[in-house]
N, C-alpha and C positions, 0 to 999 in steps of 0.2 A: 319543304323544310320540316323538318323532325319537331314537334309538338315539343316546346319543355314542359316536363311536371314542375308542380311548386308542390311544397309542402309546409304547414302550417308548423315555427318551432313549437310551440307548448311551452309552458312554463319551468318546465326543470331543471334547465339549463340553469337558469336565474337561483332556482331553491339550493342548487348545490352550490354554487358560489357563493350564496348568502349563506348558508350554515358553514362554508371553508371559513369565512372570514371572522364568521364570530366563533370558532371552535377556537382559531387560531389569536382570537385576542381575546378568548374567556378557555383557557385549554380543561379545566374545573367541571367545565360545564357539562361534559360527554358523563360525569358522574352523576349527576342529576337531570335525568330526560327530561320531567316535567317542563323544570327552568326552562331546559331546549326550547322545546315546543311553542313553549309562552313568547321565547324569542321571537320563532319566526312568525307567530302570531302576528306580531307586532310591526314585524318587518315583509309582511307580504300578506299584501288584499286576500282576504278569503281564505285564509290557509285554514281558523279554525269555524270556518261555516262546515255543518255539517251535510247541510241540504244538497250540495253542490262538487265535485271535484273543483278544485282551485285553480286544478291544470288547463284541464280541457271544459269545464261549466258542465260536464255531464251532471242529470240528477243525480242523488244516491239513492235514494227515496226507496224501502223494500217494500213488497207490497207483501201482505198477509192475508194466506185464502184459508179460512179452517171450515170441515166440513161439516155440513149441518144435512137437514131433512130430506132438502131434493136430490143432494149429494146420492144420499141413502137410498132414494126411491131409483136412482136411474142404474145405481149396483145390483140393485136387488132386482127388476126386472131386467138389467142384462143378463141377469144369474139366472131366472125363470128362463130365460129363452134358452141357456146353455144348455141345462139341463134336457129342456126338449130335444135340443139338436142333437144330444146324445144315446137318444133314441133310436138312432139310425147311421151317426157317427160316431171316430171316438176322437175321444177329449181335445186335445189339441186341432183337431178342424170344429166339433162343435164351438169350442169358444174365440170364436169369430160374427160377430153381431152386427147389422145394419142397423145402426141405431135411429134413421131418418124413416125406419115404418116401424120401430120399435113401439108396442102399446103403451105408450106414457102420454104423459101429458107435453107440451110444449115447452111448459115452464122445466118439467124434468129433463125433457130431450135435448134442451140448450144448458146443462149444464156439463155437456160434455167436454169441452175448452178446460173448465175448474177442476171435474176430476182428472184429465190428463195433469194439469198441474201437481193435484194431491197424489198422484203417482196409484190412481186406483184403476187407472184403466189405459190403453195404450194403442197406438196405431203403427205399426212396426212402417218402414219408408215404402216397402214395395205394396201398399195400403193404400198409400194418401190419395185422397180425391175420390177413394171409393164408398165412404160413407160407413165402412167396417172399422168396428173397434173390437179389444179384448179384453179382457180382466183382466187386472196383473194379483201376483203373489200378495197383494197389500190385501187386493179385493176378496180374494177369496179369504182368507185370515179373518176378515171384518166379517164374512158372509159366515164364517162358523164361530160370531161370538168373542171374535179375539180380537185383544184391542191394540189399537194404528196408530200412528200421531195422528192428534187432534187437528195440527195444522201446519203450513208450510210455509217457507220464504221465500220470497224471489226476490233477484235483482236484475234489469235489463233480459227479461228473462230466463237468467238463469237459476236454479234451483241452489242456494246457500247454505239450506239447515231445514230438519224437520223438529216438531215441538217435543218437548220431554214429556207434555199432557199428553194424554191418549182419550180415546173415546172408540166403542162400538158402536157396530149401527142399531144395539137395544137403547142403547144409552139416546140418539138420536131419535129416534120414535117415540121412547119414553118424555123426552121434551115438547116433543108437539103434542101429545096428546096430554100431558099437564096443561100445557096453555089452552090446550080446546075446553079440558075438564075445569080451569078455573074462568073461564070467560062462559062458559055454559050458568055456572055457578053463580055469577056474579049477575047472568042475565048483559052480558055485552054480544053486539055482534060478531059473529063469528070470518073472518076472512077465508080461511079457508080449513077446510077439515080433510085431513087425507088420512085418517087414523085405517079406513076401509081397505086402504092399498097395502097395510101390514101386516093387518090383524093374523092374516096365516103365518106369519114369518117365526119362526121358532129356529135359532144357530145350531139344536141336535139335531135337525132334518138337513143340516149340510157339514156333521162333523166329517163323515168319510166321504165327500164328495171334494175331487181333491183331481189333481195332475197340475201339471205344470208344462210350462214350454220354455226356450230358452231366456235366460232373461227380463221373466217377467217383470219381477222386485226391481229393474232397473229404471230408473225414471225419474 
């Protein structure tokens, strides 16, 4: 016997019948949305909870990743490593990175999930599972000094907006190394100091360090 599927209705059935009925005994009211809205507020569980679809109880909840130090330190040693590969490659096969023997630290090496999110680095499909990632167009821009959104959205994950604020990765360095310089100052312990991992970083040592592949900036 043939399996029947069922399928769950969802609530909208319901929403559009409840707005037919009160458009149709308040006809007024399609001029003033607000009112609307407050209507079915009123007239259906959860319509103005934000946390939640009404529909289906999905969250909505965006999360917001903006990038900060480690972000920085694991661009800037993918970038050392390009560079190397370019020594013997060119551009488009150098910037391809094994980031799992890359020289960083752990804490830098696991943030590679964040900046795939921030759209600074990138694993194209015919990749996955091998451990290779690339720059994209964002990264390298950051790597010469030029400034990115600060931060990004997601929903469900998917990517909704990037921020109007921007930030480079001077800007980035420059913050942790305040915080070391006033906790030094202050005589507080220090958590961690990685000011050493920058200190050569200078954005005119990668103005003309440059190429692109397709679709980097896509992400």
């Amino acid at each position: 016997m043939k399996k029947i599927e069922e399928y769950h209705h969802g609530n909208l059935k319901g929403l559009i019948e409840i707005v037919a009925r009160v458009v149709a005994n308040q006809p007024n009211i399609v001029n003033d949305l607000n009112v609307l809205h407050t209507s079915m507020a009123v007239n259906i569980p959860g319509y103005d909870d934000r946390s939640k679809c009404f529909n289906c109880g999905r969250s909505m909840k965006i999360t917001v990743y903006t990038a900060d130090l480690l972000d920085a330190l694991l661009i800037l040693a993918m970038a050392r490593q390009v560079k190397e590969n370019q020594k013997r490659l060119p551009f488009t096969e150098a910037n391809k990175v094994h980031i799992p023997t890359l020289q960083a630290t752990q804490g830098v090496l696991k943030r590679q999930t964040k900046c795939d999110y921030l759209g600074l680095i990138k694993q194209p499909e015919n990749w996955r599972g091998s451990g290779y990632w690339l720059l994209t167009g964002w990264a390298w821009q950051a790597m010469r000094g030029e400034e990115i959104p600060k931060s990004v959205k997601y929903w469900e994950g998917h990517l909704i907006g990037r921020s109007d604020e921007t930030t480079t990765l001077s800007k980035m360095f420059q913050t942790h190394t305040d915080l070391v310089e006033h906790a030094i100052m202050k005589s507080k312990a220090i958590a961690a100091d990685h000011r050493a991992k920058y200190t050569d970083y200078n954005p005119s040592d990668w103005a003309s360090f440059g190429g692109y592949i397709n679709n980097q900036n896509e992400s």
